[in-house]
C-alpha positions in Angstrom: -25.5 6.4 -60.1 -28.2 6.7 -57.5 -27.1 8.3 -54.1 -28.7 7.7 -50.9 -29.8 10.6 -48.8 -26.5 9.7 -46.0 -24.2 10.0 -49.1 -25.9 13.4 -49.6 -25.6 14.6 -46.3 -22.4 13.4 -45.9 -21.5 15.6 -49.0 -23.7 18.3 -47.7 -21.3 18.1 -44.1 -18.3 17.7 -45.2 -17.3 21.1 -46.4 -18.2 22.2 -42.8 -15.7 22.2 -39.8 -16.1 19.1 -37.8 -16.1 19.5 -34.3 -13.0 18.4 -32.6 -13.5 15.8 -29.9 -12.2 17.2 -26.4 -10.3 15.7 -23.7 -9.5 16.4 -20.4 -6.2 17.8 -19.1 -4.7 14.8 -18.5 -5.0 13.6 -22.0 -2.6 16.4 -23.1 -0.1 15.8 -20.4 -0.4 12.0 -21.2 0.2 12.7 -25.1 3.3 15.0 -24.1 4.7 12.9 -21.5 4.0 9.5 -23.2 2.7 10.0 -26.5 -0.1 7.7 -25.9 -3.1 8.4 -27.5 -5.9 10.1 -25.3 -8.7 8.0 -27.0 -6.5 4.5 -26.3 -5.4 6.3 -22.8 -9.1 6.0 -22.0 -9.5 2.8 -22.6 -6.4 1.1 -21.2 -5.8 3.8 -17.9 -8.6 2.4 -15.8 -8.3 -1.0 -15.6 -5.3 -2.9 -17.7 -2.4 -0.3 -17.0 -3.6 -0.1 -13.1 -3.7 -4.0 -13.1 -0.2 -4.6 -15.1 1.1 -1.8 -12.3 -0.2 -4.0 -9.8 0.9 -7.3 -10.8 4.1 -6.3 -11.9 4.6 -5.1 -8.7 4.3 -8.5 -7.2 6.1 -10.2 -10.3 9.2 -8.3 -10.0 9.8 -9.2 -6.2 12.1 -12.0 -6.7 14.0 -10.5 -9.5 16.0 -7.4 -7.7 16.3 -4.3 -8.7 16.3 -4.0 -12.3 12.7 -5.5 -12.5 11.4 -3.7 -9.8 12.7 -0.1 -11.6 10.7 -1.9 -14.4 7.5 -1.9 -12.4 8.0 1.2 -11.2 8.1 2.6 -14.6 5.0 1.2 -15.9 3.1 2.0 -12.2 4.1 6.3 -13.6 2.4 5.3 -17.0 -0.8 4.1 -15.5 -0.9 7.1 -13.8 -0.6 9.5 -16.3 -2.8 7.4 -18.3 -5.7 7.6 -15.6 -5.2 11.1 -15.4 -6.2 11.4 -18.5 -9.7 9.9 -18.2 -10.8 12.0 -15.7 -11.2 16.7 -15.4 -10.5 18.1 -12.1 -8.4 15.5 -10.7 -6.1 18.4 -8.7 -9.7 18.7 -6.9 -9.0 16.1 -4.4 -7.0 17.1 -1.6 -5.1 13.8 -1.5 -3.5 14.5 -5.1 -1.7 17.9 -4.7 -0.2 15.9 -2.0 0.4 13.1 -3.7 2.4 15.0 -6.6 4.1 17.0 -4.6 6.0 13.9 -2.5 7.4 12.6 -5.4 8.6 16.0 -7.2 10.4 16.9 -3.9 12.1 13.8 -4.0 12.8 14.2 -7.8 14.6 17.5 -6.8 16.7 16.0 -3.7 18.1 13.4 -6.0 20.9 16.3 -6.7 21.3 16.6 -2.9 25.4 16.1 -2.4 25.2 13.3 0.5 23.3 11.0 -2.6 26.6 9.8 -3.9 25.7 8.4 -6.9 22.5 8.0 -9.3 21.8 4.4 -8.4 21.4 4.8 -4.6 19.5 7.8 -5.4 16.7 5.8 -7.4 16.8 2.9 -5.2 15.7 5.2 -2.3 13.7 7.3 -4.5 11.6 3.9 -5.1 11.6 2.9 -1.4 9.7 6.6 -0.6 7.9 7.4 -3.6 6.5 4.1 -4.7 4.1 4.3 -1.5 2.7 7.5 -2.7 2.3 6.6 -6.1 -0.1 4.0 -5.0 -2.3 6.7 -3.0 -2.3 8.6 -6.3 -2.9 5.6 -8.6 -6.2 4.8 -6.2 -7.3 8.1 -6.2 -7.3 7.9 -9.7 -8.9 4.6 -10.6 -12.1 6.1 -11.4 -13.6 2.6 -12.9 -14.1 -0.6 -11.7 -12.9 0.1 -7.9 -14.5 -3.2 -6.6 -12.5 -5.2 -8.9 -9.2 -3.7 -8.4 -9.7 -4.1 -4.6 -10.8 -8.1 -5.3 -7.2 -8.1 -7.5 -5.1 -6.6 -4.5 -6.4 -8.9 -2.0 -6.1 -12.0 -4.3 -2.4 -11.2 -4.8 -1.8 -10.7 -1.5 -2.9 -13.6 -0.7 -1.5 -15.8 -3.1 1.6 -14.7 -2.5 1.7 -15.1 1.4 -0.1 -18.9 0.8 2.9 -19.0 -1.8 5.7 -17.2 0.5 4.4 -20.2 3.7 5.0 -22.7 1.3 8.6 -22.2 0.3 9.2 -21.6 4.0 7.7 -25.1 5.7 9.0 -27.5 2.2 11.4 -25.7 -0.1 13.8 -23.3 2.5 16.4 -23.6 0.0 14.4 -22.0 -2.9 13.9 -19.3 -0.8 17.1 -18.3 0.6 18.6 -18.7 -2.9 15.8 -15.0 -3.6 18.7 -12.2 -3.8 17.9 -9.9 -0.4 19.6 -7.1 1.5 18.5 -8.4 4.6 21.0 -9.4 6.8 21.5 -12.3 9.7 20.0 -9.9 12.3 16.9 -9.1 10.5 15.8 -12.8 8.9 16.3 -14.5 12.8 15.0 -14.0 15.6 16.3 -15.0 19.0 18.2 -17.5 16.8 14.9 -19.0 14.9 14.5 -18.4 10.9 11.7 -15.9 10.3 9.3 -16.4 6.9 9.9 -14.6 4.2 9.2 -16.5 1.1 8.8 -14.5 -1.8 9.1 -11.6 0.0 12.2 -9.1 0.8 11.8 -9.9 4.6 10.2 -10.8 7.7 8.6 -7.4 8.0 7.1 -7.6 4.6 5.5 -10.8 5.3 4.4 -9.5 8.6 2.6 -6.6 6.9 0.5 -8.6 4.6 -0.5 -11.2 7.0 -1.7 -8.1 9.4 -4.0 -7.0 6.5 -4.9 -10.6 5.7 -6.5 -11.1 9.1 -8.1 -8.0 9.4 -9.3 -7.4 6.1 -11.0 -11.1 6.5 -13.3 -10.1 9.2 -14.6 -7.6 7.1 -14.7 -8.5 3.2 -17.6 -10.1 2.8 -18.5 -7.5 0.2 -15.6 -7.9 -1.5 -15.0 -12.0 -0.7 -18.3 -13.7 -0.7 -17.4 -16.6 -0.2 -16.7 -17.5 3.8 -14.6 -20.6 3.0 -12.0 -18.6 1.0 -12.5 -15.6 3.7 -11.6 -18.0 6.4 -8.8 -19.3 4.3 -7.6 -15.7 3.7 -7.8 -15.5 7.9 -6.2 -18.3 8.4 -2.8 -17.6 5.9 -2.8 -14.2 7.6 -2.2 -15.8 10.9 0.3 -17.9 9.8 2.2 -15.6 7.7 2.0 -13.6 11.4 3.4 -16.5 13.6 6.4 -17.6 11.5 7.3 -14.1 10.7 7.9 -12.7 14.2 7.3 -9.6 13.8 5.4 -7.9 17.1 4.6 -4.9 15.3 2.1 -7.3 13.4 0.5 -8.9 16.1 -0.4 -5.7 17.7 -1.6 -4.4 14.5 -3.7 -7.1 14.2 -5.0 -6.4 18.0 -5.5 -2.5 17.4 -7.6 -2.9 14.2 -9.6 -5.8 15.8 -10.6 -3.1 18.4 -11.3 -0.3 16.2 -13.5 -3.0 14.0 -15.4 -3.5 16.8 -15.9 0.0 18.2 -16.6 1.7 14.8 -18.0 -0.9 12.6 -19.1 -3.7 14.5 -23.0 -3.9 15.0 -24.1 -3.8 18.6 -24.7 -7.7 19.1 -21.0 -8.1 17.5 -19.9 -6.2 20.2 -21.2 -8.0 22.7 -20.6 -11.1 21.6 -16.8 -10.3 21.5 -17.2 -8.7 25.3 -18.3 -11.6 26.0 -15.9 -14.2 24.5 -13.3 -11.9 25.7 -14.0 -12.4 29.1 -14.0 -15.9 28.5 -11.1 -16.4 27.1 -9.6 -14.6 30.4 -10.9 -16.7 32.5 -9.8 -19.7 31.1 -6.3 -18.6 30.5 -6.4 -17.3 34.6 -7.1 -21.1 35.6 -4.8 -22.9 32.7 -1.8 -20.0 33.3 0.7 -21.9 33.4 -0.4 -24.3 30.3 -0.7 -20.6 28.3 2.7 -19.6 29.2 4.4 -22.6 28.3 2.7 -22.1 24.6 3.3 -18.3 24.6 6.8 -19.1 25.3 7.0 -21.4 22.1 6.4 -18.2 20.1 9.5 -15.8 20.6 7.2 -12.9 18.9 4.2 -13.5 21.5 6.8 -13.9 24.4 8.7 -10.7 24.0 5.8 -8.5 24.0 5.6 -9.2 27.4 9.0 -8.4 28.4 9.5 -5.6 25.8 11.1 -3.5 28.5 13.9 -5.7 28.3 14.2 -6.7 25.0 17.4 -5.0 22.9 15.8 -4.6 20.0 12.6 -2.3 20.9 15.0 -0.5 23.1 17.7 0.6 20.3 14.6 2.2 18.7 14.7 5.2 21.1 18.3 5.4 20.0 17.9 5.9 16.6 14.9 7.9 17.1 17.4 10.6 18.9 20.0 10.4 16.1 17.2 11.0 13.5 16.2 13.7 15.0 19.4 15.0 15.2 20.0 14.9 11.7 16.7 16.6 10.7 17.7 19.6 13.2 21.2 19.6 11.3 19.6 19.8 7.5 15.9 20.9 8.3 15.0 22.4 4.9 16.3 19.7 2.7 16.8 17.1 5.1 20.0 14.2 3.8 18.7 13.3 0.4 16.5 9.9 -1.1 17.7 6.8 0.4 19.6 8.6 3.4 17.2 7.0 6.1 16.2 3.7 3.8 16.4 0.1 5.5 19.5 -1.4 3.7 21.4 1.9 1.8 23.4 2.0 4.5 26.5 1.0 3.0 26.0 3.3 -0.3 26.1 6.8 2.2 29.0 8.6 3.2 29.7 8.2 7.6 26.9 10.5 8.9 25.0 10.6 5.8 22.6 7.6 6.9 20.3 6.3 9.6 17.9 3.7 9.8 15.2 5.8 11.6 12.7 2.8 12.3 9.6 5.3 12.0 7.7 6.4 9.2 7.4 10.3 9.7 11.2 10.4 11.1 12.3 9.0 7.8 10.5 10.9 5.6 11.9 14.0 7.7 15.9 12.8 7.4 15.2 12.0 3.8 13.3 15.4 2.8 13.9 17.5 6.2 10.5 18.9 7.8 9.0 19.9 4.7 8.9 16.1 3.7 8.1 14.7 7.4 4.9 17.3 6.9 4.2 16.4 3.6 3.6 12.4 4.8 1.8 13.4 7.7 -0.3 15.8 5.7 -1.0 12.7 3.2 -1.9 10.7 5.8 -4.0 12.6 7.9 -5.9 13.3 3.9 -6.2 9.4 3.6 -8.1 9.1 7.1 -10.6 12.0 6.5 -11.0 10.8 3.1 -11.8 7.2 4.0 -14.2 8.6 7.2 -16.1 10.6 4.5 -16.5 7.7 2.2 -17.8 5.6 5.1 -15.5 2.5 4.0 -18.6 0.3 3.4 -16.4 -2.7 2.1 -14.3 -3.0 5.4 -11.3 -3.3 3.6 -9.4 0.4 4.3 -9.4 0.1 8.0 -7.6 -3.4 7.4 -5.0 -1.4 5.2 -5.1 2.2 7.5 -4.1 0.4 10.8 -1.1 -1.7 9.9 0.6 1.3 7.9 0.0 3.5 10.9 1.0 0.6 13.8 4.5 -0.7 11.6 4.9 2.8 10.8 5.1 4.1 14.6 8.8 1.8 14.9 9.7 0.9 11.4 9.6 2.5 7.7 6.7 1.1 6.8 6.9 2.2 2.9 9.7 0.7 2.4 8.3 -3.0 2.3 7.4 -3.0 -1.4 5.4 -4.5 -3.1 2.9 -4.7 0.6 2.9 -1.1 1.3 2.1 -0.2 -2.4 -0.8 -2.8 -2.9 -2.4 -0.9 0.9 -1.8 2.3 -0.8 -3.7 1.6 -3.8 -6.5 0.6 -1.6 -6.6 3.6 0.6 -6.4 5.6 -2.2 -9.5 4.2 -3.7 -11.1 3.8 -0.7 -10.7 7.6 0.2 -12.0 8.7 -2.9 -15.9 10.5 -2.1 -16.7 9.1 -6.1 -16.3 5.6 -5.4 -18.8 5.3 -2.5 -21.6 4.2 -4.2 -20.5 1.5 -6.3 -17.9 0.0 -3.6 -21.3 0.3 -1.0 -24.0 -1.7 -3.3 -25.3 -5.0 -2.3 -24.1 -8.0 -4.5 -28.0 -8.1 -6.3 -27.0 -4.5 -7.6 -23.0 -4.0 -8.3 -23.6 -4.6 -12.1 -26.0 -2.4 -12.6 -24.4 0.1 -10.3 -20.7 -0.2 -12.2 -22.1 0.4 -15.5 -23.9 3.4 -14.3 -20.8 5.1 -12.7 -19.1 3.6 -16.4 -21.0 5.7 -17.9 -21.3 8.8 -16.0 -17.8 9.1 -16.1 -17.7 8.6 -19.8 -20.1 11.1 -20.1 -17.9 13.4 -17.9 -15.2 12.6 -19.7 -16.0 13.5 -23.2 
């Protein structure tokens, strides 16, 4: 029997030692943690695990907790899967910080004012989920572009989705299972949207992105009709929410669009329009206030030092701050300062702090109010030295920061998580190039950073 000279070599070679194939860190945590293969890890971690975290995420919002425990779940396995695809990952300032949130927590769930296990994982979720995102962005070393076009897509389907079950089907969505009580879905006795969505504020939060992000994604969106579209659901989703904290969101990043990224003509042009618009609502007052007056949202921001509900914020602000000076080191526990866990904490165990670093602080005392800061004072340097060519982190920075200054901002999942995963790729240095080329060159461009981190993978 004739043997070809591969057969021969392959005879030759195959007494010798083969050399094994390596794989980063992360593959070895992944195979202990999950037992997932590191060569199928590679594969599935950049794009189908982040996408099923991502979608599930938006899936499970109807469904209650359960479902959303579910999600939460599979968003941990796409993270230790995308750790594996990538050496150095601790590297990046935002990761350390971004791990060591959610082991703190993991520790506090033992704290005595968290009753019972179920309270504890529900407010676990409500502060952790947030930072998960960060780390999951961070992380998605492939394909960035396309996760960001998924994000927005799914915010804005479900916003189009969460209008349309407010204006035609109401009762489909009160029937949506919600902690929300009477106080929090009305406003000076009108019915706030919230759709698909756990509440008002949700909604709120996404329709602040929506509008900003539409200015500005052209890289992202090219098409102007569906950018305009994406505008106009943002507005709405703004207006029948109520929510001021959105509006002013939406009026902050507007500014900072203008002053940071806006070319020079832009700028003037808006000056311009600006004044405009003043005049015309100096002649035709009276005509603006009557409209202004039809919107309780718009209205109330201009007698906010009257209204009861901005005012009870400096209240709770006090009391939070009281209980972080009573427990400093390890603050009252997971859940202890969450939305609607009220009920499941003991008399003095729980406050709804209505601000992002005060609840981090009762939750986690001063080492966790730190810890946030720290994470999100890494996110803005990070997204500053990546230059944010695509427009799209400023449009997720601002409304975090703005709802976060008088409400827990983390909490309203799945919103908060989809703008984490987009700051944390957006604040990623390794990204810049692909997320900055034109549209003639992001093929070419993606398969280049494909393979370079193939190569740095192996």
């Amino acid at each position: 029997m004739a043997h070809t000279d591969s057969d021969l070599t392959r005879g030759a070679m195959g007494s010798l030692p083969r050399k094994r194939k390596q794989f980063p860190i992360g593959a070895d945590i992944n195979t202990a943690v999950i037992g997932l293969p590191p060569d199928v890890a590679k594969k599935l971690a950049p794009w189908h695990l982040g996408t099923a975290a991502v979608v599930a995420s938006f899936l499970a919002m109807p469904f209650g907790p359960r479902m959303n425990q579910a999600a939460l779940l599979l968003l941990v396995v796409a993270i230790v899967a995308a750790a594996s695809t990538t050496t150095n990952f601790l590297t990046n300032a935002i990761v350390p910080l971004a791990l060591v949130i959610p082991a703190w927590w993991m520790i506090l769930l033992l704290h005595p004012n968290v009753i019972n296990l179920d309270t504890g994982i529900l407010g676990y979720r409500a502060s952790v989920v947030f930072v998960l995102g960060v780390l999951l962005g961070v992380l998605w070393k492939r394909r960035p572009r396309a996760a960001l076009v998924l994000i927005w897509w799914s915010l804005l389907i479900a916003c189009a989705a969460s209008i349309v079950l407010y204006l035609y089907f109401p009762g489909i969505e009160a029937s949506f299972s919600r902690a929300a009580d009477v106080y929090t879905f009305t406003f000076r006795g009108r019915r706030r949207l919230q759709g698909l969505f756990a509440g008002p504020f949700h909604a709120s939060l996404a329709g602040a992105f929506l509008t900003l992000s539409s200015l500005r994604v052209s890289s992202i969106v090219p098409h102007r009709s569906v950018r305009i579209c994406g505008f106009a659901i943002g507005i709405g989703c703004l207006l029948m929410s109520q929510v001021r904290s959105g509006l002013v969101s939406v009026v902050v990043g507007a500014v900072l669009i203008l002053i940071v990224a806006a070319p020079t003509a832009v700028r003037i042009r808006a000056i311009y329009g600006a004044g405009c618009m003043a005049i015309l609502g100096t002649i035709f007052s009276s005509a603006l206030m009557s409209m202004i007056s039809r919107l309780p949202s718009v209205d109330s921001l201009f007698s906010a030092t009257g209204d009861s509900r901005l005012l009870n914020r400096e209240g709770t602000w006090r009391a939070a701050i009281k209980m972080i000076a009573e427990s400093p080191f390890i603050g009252w526990g997971p859940g202890s300062a969450g939305a609607t866990l009220q009920s499941s904490f003991p008399p003095g165990g729980h406050i709804t702090s209505h601000n992002l670093v005060l609840k981090y602080g009762v939750e986690g005392g001063i080492p966790g109010g730190i810890m946030i800061v720290a994470l999100l004072v890494a996110l803005a340097i990070g997204i500053v030295r990546a230059g944010d060519p695509t427009g799209i982190a400023i449009a997720a920075f601002v409304p975090i920061v703005v709802f976060g200054s008088i409400g827990s901002t983390v909490d309203a999942l799945p919103v908060s998580f989809a703008l984490a995963v987009i700051l944390g790729i957006c604040a990623n240095p390794a990204n810049r190039d692909e997320l900055s080329a034109p549209a003639t060159q992001r093929d070419h461009v993606s398969k280049e950073v494909r393979e370079g981190v193939a190569d740095g993978a192996r």
